[in-house]
TORKE-303197 format. One record per residue (C-alpha): residue in one letter; x, y, z. Coordinates in steps of 0.05 Angstrom, whole numbers, padded with zeros to 5 digits, always signed. Layout:
N
AXYZ
...
This chain:
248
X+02093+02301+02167
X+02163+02289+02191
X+02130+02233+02249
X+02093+02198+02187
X+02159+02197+02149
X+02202+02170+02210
X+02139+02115+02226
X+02147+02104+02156
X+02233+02095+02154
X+02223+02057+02218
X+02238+01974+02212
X+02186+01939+02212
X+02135+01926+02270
X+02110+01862+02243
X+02181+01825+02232
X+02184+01751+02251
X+02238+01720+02288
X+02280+01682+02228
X+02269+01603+02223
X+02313+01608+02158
X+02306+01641+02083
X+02257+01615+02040
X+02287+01589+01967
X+02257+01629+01906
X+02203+01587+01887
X+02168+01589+01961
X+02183+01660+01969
X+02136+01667+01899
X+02089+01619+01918
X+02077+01653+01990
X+02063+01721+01950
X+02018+01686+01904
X+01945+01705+01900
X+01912+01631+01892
X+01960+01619+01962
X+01938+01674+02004
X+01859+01658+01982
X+01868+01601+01999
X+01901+01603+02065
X+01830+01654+02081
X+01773+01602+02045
X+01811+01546+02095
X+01817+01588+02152
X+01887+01562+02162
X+01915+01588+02233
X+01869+01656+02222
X+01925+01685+02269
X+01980+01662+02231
X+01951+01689+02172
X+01939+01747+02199
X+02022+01764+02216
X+02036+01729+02148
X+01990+01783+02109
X+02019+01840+02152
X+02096+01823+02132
X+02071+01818+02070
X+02048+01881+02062
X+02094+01921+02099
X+02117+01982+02047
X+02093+01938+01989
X+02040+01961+01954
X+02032+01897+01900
X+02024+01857+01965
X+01983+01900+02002
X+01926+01906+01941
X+01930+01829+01932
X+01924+01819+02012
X+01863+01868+02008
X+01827+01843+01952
X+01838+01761+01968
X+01798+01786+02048
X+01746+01824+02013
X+01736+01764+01960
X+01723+01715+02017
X+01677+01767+02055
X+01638+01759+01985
X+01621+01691+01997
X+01634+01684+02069
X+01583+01654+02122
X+01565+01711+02175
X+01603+01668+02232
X+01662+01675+02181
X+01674+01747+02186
X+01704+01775+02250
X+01775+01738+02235
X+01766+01773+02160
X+01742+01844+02189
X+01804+01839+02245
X+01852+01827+02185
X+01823+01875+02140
X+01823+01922+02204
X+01897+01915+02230
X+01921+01923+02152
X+01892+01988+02155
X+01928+02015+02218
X+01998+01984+02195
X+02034+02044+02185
X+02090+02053+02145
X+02065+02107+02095
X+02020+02063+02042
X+01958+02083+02098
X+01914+02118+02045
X+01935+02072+01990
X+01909+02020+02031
X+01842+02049+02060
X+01829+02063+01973
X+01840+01991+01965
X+01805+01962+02027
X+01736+02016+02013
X+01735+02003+01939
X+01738+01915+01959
X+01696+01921+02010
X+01634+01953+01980
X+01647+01905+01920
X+01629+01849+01972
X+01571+01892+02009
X+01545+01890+01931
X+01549+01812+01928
X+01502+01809+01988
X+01457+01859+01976
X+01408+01819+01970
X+01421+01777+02033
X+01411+01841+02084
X+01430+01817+02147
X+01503+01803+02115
X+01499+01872+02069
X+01479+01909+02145
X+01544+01876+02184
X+01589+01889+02126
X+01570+01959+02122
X+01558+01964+02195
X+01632+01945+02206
X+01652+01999+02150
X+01621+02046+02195
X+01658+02027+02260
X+01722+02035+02215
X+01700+02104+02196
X+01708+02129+02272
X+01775+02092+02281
X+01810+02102+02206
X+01823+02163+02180
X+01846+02149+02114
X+01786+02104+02108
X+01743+02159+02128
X+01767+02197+02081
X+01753+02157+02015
X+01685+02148+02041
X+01671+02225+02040
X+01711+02230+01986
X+01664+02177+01957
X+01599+02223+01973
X+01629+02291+01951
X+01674+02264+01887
X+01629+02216+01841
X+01684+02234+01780
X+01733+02206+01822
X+01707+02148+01859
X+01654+02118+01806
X+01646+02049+01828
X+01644+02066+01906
X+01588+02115+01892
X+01559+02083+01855
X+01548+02030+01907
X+01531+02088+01960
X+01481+02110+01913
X+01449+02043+01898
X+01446+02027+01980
X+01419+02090+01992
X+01358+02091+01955
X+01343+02030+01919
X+01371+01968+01968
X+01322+01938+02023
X+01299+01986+02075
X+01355+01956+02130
X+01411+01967+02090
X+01383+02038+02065
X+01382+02061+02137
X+01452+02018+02155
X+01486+02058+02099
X+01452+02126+02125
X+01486+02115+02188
X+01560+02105+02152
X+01548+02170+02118
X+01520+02213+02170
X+01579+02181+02212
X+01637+02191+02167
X+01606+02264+02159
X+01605+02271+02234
X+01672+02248+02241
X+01714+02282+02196
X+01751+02336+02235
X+01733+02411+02234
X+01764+02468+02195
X+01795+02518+02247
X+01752+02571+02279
X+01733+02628+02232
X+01751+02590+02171
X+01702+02567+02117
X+01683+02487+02113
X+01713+02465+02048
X+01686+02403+02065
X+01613+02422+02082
X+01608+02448+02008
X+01637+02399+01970
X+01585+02359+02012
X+01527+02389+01992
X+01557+02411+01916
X+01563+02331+01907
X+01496+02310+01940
X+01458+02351+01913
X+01488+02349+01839
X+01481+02271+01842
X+01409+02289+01876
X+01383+02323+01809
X+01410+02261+01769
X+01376+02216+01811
X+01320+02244+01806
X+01310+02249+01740
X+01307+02180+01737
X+01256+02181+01787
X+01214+02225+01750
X+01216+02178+01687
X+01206+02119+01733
X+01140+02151+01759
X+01107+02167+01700
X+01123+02079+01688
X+01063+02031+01701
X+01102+02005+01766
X+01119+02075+01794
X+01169+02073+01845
X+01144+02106+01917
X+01169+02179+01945
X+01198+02148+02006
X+01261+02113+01959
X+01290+02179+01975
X+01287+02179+02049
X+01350+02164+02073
X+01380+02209+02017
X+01350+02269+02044
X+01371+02254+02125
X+01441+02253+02095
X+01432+02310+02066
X+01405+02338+02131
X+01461+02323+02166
X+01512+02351+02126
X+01469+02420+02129
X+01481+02414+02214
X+01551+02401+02196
């Protein structure tokens, strides 16, 4: 839209007053991966981080992926008192706009779920990871989007559905029910076609669910007829996604 392209042209919002230009080799070394990891596993001025990752990633989409990916490497391994400065940083990258929005939210979903993988097994992390995901569902468009995207495209988004598959039916029963919620949320939150017009997005819903549904099950099937037979209720959480896209 001609706003987005004028928000987008506009100087930048996150501009520091000048103390001076930086030589080459700083400039390089302020860009630099190992750097901005490490400023987040030392929690070096978390605010002054913060600004620092913004100006770096203002209309630069190098910076913005390595920014994204060094926060979602530390959430990995992060204690649980750890995370709001990391989920406020990942959160205000997200809003900066300047036109790389849904780049951005595609880096920051496919990240994130890496490091809701690393903790699956530790649930109370997995549930605030993903429960945070979920808050940035209602207030993130562009994130919203690559999450449905994520349920209705597996082609497309492999690795992130992957991950929604595998905390949908086969994590502990807290995070099954955590990730429930993100879907049914992001479902609930995407806007509504105009009146009279058929829901594009209520069918690729369903076409995706339920295509992934018959694989999974299949599975399921073979893992029955196995000495350690898996239980009917795996599927729970599937199906009240499901359910919810059918009130849609």
């Amino acid at each position: 839209s001609q706003e987005e392209d004028e928000e987008a042209e506009s100087p930048s919002p996150v501009q520091q007053e000048s103390a001076g230009v930086l030589d080459e080799a700083c400039a390089s070394l302020v860009r630099n991966r190992k750097f901005f990891l490490r400023l987040l596993q030392d929690e070096v001025n978390p605010r002054a981080t913060q600004q620092l990752g913004l100006h770096l990633c203002w209309r630069d989409p190098k910076c913005s992926t390595m920014v994204i990916e060094a926060a979602c490497e530390v959430v990995e391994d992060a204690n649980e008192e750890d995370f709001p400065a990391l989920f406020e940083l990942l959160s205000v990258l997200t809003q900066l706009r300047d036109g790389l929005e849904g780049f951005r939210a595609e880096r920051f979903v496919k990240g994130f779920v890496n490091a809701i993988s690393e903790n699956i097994g530790y649930p109370d992390l997995a549930i605030r990871c993903i429960e945070f995901l979920s808050q940035m569902c209602i207030h993130h468009e562009h994130v919203r989007a690559y999450i449905v995207k994520t349920i209705t495209q597996p082609q497309l988004c492999r690795d992130t559905h992957e991950w929604f598959n595998r905390c949908l039916t086969d994590a502990p029963q807290a995070v099954k029910l955590a990730t429930e919620h993100l879907a049914i949320r992001a479902i609930a939150f995407s806007p509504p076609p105009p009146r009279g017009v058929p829901d594009p997005l209520t069918h690729a819903l369903l076409e995706g669910m339920l295509e992934n549904l018959e694989r999974l099950m299949n599975c399921f099937s073979a893992s029955l007829a196995s000495p350690r037979g898996q239980s009917p209720s795996r599927f729970a959480s599937y199906f009240k996604v499901l359910t919810a896209i059918l009130r849609e």
